[in-house]
VMD Tcl script that builds the backbone (N, CA, C; Angstrom):
set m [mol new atoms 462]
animate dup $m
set s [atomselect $m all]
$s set {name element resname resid chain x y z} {
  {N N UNK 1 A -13.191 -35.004 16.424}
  {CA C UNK 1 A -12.883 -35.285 17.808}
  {C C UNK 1 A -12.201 -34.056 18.410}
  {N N UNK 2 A -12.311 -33.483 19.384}
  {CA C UNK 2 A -12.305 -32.210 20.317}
  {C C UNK 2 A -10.821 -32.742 20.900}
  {N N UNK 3 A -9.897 -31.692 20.778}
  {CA C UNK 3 A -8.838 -31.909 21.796}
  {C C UNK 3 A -8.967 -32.380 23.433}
  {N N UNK 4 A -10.772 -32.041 24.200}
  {CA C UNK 4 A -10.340 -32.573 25.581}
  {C C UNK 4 A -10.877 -34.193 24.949}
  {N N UNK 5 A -11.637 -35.071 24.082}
  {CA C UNK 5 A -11.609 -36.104 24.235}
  {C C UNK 5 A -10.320 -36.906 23.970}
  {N N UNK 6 A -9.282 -36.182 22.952}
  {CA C UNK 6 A -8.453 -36.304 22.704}
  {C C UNK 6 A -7.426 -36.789 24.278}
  {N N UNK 7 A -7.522 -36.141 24.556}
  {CA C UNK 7 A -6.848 -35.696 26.187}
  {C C UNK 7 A -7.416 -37.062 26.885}
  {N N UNK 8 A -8.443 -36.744 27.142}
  {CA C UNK 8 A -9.211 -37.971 28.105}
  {C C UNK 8 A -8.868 -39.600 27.355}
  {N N UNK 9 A -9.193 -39.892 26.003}
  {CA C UNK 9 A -8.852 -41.178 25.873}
  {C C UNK 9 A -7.543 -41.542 25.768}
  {N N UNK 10 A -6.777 -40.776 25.111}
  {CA C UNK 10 A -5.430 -40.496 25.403}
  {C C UNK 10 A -4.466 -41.483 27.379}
  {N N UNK 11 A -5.196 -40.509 28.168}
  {CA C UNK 11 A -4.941 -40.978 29.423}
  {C C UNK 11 A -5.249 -42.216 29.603}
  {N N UNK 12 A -6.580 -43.052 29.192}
  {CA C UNK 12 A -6.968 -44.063 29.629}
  {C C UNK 12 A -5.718 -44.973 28.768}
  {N N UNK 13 A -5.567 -44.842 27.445}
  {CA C UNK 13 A -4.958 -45.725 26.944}
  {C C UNK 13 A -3.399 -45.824 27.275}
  {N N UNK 14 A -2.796 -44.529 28.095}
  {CA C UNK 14 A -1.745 -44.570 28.352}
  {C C UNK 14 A -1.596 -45.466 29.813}
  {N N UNK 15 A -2.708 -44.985 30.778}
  {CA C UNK 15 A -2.506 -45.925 32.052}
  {C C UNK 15 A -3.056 -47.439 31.117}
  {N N UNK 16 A -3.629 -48.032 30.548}
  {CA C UNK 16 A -3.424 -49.198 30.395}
  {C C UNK 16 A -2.478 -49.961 29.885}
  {N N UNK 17 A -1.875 -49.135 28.754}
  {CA C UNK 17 A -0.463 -49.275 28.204}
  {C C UNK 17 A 0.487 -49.350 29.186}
  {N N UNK 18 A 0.683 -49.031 30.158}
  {CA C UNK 18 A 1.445 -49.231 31.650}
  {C C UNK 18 A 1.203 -50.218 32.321}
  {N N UNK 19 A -0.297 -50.465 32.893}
  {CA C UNK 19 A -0.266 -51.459 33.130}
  {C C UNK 19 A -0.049 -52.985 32.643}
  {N N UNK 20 A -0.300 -53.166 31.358}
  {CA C UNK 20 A -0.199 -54.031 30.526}
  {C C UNK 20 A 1.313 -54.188 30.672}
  {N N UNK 21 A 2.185 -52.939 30.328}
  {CA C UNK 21 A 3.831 -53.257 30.474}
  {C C UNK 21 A 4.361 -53.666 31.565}
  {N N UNK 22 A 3.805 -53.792 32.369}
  {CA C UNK 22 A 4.534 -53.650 33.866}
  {C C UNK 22 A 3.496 -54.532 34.661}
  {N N UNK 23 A 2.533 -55.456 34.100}
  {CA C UNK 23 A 1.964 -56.435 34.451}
  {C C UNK 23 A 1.799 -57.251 35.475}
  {N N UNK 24 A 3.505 -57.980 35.406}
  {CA C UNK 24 A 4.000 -58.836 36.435}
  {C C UNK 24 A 4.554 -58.237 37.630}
  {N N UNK 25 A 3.341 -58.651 38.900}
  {CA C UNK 25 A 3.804 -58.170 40.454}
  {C C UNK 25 A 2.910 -56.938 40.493}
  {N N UNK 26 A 1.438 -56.738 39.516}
  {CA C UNK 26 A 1.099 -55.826 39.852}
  {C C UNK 26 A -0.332 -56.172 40.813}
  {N N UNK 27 A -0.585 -57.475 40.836}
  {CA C UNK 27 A -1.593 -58.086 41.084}
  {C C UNK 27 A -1.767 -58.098 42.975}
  {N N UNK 28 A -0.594 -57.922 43.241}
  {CA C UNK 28 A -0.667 -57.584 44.756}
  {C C UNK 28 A -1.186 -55.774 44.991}
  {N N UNK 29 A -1.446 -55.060 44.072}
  {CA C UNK 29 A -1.776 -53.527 44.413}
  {C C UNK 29 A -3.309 -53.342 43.809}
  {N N UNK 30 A -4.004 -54.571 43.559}
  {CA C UNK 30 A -5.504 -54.413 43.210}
  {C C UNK 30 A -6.053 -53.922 44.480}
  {N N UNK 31 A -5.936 -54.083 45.066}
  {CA C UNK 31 A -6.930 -53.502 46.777}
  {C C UNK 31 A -6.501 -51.826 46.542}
  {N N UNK 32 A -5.554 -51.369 46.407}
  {CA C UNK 32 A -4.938 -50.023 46.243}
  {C C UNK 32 A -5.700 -49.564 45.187}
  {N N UNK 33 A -5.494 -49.905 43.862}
  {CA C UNK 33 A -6.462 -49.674 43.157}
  {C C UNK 33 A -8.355 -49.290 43.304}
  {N N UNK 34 A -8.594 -50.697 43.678}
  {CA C UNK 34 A -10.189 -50.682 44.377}
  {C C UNK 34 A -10.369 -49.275 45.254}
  {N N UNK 35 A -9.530 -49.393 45.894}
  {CA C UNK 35 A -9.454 -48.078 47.272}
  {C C UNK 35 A -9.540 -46.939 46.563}
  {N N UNK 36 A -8.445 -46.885 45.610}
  {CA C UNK 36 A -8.549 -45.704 45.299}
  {C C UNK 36 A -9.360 -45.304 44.625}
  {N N UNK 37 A -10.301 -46.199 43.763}
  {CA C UNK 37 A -11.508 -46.088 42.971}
  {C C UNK 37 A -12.529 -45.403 44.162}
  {N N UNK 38 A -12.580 -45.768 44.547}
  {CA C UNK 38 A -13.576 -45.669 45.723}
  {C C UNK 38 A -13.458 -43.938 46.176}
  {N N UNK 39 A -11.783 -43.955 46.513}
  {CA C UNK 39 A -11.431 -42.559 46.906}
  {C C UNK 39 A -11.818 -41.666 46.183}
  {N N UNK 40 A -11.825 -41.413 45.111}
  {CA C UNK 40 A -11.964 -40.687 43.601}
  {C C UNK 40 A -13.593 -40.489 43.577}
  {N N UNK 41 A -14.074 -41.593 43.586}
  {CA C UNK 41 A -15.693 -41.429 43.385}
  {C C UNK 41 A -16.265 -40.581 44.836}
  {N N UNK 42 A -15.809 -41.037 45.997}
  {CA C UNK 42 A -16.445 -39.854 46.923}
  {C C UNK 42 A -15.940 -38.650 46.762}
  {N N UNK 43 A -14.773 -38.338 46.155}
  {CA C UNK 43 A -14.328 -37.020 46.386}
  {C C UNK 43 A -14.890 -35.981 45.092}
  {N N UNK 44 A -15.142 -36.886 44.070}
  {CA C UNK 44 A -16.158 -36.127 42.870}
  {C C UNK 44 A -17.227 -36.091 43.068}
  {N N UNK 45 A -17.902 -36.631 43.683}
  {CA C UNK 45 A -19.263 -36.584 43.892}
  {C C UNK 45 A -19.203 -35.419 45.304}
  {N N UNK 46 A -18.520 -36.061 45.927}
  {CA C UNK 46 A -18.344 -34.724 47.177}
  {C C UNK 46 A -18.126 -33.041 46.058}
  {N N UNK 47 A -16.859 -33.162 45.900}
  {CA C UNK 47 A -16.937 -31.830 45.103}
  {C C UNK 47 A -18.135 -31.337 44.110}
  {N N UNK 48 A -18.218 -32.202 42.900}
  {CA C UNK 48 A -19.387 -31.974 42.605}
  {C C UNK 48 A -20.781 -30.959 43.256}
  {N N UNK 49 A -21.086 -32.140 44.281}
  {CA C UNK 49 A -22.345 -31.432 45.080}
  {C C UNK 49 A -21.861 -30.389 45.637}
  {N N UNK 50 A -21.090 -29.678 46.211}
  {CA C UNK 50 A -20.508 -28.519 46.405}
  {C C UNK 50 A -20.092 -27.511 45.591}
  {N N UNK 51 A -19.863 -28.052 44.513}
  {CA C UNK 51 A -19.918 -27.067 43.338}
  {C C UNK 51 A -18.240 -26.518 42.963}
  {N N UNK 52 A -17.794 -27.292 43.525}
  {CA C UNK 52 A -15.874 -26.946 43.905}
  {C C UNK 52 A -15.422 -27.161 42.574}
  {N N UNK 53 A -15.636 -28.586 41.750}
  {CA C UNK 53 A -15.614 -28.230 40.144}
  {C C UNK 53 A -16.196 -29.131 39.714}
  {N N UNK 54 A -16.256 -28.913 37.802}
  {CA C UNK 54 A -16.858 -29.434 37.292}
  {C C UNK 54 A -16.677 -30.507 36.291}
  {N N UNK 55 A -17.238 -31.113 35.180}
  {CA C UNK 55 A -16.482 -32.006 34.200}
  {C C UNK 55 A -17.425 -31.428 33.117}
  {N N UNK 56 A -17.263 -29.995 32.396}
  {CA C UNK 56 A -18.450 -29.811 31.041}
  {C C UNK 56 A -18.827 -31.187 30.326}
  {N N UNK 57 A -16.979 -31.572 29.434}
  {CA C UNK 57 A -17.041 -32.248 28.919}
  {C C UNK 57 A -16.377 -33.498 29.101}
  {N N UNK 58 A -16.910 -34.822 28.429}
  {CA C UNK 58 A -16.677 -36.089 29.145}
  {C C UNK 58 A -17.139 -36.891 27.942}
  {N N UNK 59 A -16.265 -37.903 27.705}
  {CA C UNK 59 A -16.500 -39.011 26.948}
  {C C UNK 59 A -17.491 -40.017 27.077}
  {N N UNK 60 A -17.844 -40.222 28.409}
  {CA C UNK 60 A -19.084 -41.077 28.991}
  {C C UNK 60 A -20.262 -39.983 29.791}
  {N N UNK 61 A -20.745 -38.790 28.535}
  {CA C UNK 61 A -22.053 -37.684 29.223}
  {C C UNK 61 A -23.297 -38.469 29.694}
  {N N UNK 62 A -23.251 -39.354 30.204}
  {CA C UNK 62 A -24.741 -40.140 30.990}
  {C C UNK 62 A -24.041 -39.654 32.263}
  {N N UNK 63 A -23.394 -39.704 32.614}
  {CA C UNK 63 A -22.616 -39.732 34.237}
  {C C UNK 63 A -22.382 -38.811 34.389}
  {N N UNK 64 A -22.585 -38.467 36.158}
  {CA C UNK 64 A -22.227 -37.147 36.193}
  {C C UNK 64 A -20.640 -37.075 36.612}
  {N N UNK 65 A -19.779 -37.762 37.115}
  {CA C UNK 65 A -18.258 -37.554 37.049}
  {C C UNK 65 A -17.322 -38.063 35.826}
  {N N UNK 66 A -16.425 -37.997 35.881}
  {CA C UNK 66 A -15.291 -38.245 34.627}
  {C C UNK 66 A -15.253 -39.932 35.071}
  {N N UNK 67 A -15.395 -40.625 34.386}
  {CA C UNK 67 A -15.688 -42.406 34.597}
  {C C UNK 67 A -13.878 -42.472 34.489}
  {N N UNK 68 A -13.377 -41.943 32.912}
  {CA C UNK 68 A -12.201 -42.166 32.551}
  {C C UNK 68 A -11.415 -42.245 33.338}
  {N N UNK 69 A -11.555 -41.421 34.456}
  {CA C UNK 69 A -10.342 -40.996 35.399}
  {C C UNK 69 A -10.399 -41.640 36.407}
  {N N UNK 70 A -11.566 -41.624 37.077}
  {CA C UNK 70 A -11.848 -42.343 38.546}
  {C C UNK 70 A -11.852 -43.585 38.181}
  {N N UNK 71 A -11.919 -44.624 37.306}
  {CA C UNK 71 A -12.619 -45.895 36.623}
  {C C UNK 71 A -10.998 -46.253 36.199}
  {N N UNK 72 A -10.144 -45.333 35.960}
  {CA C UNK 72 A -9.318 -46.345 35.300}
  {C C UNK 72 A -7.867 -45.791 34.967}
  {N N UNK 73 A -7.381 -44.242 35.418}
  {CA C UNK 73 A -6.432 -43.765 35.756}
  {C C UNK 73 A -6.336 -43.214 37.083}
  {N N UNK 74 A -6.782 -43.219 37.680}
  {CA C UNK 74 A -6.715 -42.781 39.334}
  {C C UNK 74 A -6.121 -44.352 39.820}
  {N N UNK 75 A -6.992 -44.967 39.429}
  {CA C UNK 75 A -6.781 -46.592 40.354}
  {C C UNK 75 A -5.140 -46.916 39.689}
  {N N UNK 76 A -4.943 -46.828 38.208}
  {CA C UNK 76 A -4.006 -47.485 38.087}
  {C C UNK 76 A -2.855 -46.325 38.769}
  {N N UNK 77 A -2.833 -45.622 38.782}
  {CA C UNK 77 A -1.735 -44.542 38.506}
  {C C UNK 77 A -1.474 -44.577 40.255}
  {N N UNK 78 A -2.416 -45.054 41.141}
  {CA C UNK 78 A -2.541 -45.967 42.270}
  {C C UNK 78 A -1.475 -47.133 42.836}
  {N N UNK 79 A -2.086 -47.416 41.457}
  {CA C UNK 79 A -1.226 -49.077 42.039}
  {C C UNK 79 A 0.540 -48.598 41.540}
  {N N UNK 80 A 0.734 -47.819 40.556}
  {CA C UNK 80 A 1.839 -47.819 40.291}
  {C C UNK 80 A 2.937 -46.760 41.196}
  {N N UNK 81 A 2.084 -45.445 41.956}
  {CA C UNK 81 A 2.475 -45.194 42.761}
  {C C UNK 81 A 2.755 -46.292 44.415}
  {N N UNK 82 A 2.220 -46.685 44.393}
  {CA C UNK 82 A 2.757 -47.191 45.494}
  {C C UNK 82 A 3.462 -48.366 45.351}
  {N N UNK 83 A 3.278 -49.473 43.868}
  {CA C UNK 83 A 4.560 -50.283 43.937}
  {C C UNK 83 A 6.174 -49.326 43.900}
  {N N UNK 84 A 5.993 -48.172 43.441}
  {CA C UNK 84 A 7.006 -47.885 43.232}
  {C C UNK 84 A 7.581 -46.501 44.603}
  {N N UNK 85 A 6.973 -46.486 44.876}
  {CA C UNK 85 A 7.003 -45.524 45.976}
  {C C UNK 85 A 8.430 -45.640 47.282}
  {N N UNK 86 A 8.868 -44.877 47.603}
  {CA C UNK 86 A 10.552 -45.522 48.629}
  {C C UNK 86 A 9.621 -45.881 49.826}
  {N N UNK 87 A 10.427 -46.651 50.805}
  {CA C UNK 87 A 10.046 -47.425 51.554}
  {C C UNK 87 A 10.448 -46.077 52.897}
  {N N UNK 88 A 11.057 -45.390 52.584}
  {CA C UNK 88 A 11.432 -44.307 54.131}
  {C C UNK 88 A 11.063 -43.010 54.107}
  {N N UNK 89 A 10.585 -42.260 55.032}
  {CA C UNK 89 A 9.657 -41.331 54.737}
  {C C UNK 89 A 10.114 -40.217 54.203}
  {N N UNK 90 A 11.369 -39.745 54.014}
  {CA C UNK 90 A 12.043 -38.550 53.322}
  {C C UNK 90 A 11.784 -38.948 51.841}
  {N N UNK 91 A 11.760 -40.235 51.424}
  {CA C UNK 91 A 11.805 -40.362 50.030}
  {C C UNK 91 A 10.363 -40.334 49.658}
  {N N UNK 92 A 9.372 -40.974 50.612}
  {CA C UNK 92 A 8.153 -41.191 50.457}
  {C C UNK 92 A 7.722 -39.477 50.365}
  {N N UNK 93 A 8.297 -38.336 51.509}
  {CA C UNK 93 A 7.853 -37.117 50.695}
  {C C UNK 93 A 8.372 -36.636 49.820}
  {N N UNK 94 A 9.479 -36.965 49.199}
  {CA C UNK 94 A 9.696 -36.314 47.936}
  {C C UNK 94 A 9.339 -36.939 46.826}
  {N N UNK 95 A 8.700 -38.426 46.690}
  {CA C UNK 95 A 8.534 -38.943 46.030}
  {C C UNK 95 A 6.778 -38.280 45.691}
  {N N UNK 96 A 6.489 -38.049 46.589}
  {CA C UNK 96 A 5.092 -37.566 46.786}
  {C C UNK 96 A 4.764 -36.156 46.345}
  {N N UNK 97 A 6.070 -35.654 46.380}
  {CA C UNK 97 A 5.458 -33.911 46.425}
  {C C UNK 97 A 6.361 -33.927 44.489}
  {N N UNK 98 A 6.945 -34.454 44.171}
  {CA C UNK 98 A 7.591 -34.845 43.057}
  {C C UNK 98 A 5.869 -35.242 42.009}
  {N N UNK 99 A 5.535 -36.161 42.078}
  {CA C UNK 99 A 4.239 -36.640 41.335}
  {C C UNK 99 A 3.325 -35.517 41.103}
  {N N UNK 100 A 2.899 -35.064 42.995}
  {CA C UNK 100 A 2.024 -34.284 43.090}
  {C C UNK 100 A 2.419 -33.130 42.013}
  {N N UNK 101 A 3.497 -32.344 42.116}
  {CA C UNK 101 A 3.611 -31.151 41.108}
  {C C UNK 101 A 3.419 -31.349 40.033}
  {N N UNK 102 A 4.182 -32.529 39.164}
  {CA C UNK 102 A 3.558 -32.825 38.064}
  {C C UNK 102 A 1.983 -32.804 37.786}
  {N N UNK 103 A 1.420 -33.879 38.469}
  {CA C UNK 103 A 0.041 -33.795 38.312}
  {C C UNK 103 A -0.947 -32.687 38.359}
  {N N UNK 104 A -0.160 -31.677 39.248}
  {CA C UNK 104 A -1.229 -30.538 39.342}
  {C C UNK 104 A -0.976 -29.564 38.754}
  {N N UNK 105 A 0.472 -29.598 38.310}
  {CA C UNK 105 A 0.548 -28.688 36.539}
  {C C UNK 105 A -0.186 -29.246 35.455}
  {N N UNK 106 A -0.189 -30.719 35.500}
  {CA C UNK 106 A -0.832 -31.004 34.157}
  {C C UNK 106 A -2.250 -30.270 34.530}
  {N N UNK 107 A -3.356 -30.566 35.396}
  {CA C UNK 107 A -4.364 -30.197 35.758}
  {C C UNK 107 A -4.418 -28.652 36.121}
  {N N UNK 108 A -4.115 -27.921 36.067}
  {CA C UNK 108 A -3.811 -26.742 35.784}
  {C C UNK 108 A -3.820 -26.070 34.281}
  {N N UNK 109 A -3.033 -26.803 33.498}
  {CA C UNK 109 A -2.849 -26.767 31.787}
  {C C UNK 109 A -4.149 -26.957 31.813}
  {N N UNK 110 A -5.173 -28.161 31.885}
  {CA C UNK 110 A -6.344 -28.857 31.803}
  {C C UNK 110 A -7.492 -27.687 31.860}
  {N N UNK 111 A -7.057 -27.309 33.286}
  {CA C UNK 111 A -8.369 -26.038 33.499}
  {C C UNK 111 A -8.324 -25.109 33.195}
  {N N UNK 112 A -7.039 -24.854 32.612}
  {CA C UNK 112 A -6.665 -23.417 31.869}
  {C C UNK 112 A -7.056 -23.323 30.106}
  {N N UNK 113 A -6.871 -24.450 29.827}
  {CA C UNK 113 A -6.712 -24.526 28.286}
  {C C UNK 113 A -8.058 -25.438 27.906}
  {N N UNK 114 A -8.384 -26.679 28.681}
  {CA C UNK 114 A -9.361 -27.177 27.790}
  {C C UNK 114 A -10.921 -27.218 28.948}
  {N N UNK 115 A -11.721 -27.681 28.379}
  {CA C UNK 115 A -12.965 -28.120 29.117}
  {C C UNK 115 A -13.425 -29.253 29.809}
  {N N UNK 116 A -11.921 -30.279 30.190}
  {CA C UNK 116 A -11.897 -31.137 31.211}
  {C C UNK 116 A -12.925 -31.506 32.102}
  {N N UNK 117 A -12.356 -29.814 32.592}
  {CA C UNK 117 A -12.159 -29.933 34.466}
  {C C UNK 117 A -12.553 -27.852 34.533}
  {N N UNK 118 A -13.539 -27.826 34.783}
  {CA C UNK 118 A -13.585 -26.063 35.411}
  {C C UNK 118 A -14.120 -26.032 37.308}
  {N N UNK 119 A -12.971 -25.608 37.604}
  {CA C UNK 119 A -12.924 -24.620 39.321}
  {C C UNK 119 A -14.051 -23.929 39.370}
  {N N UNK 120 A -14.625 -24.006 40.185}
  {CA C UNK 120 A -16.040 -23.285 40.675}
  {C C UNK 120 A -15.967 -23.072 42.520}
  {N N UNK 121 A -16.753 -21.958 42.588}
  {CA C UNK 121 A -16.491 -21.750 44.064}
  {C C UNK 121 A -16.135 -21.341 44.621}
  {N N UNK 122 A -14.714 -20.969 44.252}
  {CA C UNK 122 A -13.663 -20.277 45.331}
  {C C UNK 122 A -12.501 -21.930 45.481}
  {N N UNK 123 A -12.409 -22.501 44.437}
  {CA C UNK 123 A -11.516 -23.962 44.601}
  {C C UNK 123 A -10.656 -23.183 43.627}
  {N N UNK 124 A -8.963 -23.099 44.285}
  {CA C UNK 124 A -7.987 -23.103 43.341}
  {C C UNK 124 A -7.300 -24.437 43.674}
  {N N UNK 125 A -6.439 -24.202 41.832}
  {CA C UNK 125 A -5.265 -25.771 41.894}
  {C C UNK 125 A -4.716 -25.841 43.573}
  {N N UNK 126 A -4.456 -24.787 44.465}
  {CA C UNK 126 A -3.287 -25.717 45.447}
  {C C UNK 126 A -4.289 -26.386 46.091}
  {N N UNK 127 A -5.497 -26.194 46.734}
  {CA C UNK 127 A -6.582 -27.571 47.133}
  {C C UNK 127 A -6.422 -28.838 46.486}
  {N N UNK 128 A -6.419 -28.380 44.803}
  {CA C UNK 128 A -6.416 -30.124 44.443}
  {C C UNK 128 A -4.901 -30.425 44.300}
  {N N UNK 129 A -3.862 -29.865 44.904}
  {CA C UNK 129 A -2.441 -30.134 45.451}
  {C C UNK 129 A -2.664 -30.431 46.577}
  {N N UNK 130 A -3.026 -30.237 47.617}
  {CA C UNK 130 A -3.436 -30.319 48.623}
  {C C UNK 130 A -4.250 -32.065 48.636}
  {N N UNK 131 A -4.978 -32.461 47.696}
  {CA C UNK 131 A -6.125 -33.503 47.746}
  {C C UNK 131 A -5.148 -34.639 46.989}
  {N N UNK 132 A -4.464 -33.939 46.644}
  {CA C UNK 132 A -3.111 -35.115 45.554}
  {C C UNK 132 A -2.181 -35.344 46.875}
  {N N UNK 133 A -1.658 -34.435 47.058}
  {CA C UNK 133 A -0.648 -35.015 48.128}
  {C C UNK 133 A -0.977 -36.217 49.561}
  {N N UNK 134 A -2.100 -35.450 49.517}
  {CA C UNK 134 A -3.013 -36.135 50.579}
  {C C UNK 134 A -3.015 -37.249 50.384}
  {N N UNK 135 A -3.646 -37.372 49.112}
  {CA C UNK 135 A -4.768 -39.316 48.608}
  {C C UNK 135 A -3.774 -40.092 48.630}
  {N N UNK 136 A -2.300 -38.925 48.129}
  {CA C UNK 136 A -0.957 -40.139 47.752}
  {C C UNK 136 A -0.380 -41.097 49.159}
  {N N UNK 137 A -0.421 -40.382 49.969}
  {CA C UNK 137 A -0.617 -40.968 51.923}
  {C C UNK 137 A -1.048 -42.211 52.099}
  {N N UNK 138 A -2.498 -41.227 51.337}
  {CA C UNK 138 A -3.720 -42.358 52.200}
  {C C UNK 138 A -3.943 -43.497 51.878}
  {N N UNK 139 A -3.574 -43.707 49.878}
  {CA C UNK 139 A -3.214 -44.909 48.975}
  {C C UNK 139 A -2.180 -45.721 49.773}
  {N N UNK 140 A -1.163 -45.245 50.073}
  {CA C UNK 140 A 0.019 -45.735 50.814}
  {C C UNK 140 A -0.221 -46.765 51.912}
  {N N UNK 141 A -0.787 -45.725 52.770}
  {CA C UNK 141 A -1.459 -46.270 54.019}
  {C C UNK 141 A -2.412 -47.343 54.087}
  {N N UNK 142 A -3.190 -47.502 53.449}
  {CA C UNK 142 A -3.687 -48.332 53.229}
  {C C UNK 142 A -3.560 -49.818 52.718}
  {N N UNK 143 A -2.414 -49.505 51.627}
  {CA C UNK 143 A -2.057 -50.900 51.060}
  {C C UNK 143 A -0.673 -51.472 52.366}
  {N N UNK 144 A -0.179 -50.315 53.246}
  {CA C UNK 144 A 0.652 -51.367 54.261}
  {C C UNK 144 A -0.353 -51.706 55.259}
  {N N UNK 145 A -1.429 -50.585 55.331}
  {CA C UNK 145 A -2.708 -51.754 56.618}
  {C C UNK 145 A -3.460 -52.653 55.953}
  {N N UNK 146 A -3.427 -52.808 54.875}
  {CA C UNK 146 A -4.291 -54.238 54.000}
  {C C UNK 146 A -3.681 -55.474 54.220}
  {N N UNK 147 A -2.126 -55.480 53.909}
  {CA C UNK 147 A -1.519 -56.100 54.180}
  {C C UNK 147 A -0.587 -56.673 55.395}
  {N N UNK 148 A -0.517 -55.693 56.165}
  {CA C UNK 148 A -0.234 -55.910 57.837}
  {C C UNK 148 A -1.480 -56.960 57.909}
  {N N UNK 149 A -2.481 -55.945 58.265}
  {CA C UNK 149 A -3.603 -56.665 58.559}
  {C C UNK 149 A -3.813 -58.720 58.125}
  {N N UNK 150 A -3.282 -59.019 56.862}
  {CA C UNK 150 A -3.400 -60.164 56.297}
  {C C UNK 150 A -2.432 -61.090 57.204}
  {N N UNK 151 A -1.310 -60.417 57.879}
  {CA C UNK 151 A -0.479 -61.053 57.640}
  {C C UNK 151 A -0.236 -61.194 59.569}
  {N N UNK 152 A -0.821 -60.564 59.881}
  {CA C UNK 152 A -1.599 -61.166 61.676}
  {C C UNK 152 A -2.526 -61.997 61.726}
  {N N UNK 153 A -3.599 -62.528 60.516}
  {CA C UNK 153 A -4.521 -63.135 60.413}
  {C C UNK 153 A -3.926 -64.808 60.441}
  {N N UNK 154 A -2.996 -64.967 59.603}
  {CA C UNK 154 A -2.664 -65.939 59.009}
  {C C UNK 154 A -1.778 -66.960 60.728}
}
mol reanalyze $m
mol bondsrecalc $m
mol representation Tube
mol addrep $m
């Protein structure tokens, strides 16, 4: 077994290991999740066809994006950002630009060291800092208009 599958199943089993721990009250951030599934799959397939980057290697090679990630750590890592996310916007950006750095060092290590994830194009890491900070918003945004929305209906 290759250190990036290592890497890749690794992640899946850690976001489920999270979710599984932290279970209860997570069932209100499935729409966040869904969304963000959704988000993930246009934006790989967008990049993709543009050639911005790539996935050599992948645990599920029938497909052309990373399943692992968009399928089942994007969504959760989703829901857990925004249950946990501050409710006022100074915290909401530092809470945001806090994740984001992490995440885009790890992904950085990723494209530097293993065969993940390779940059093509003229795409450096601060774009996909740029696409992290962003999605983290738009996840946000969404789960308070899902729920606004429910709650004028009623």
């Amino acid at each position: 077994m290759t250190i990036e599958n290592i890497i890749d199943l690794a992640s899946i089993a850690g976001a489920i290991f999270l979710l599984v721990l932290k279970r209860k009250g997570m069932k209100k951030y499935v729409p966040v999740a869904l969304f963000a599934f959704y988000w993930a799959i246009i934006w790989c397939e967008f990049a993709e066809y543009f050639g911005w980057w790539s996935n050599p290697i992948r645990s599920f090679p029938y497909f052309d994006i990373p399943l692992s990630v968009d399928f089942i750590v994007v969504p959760i890592m989703a829901m857990f950002w925004v249950r946990y996310a501050p409710s006022n916007f100074k915290g909401l950006v530092t809470w945001n630009l806090f994740i984001t750095i992490i995440l885009s060092g790890a992904e950085y290590l990723i494209v530097r060291y293993t065969n993940l994830l390779e940059y093509g194009d003229g795409f450096y890491w601060y774009y996909s800092f740029l696409l992290w900070f962003i999605s983290w918003f738009v996840w946000y945004g969404f789960h308070v208009w899902f729920y606004r929305e429910r709650k004028v209906q009623r």
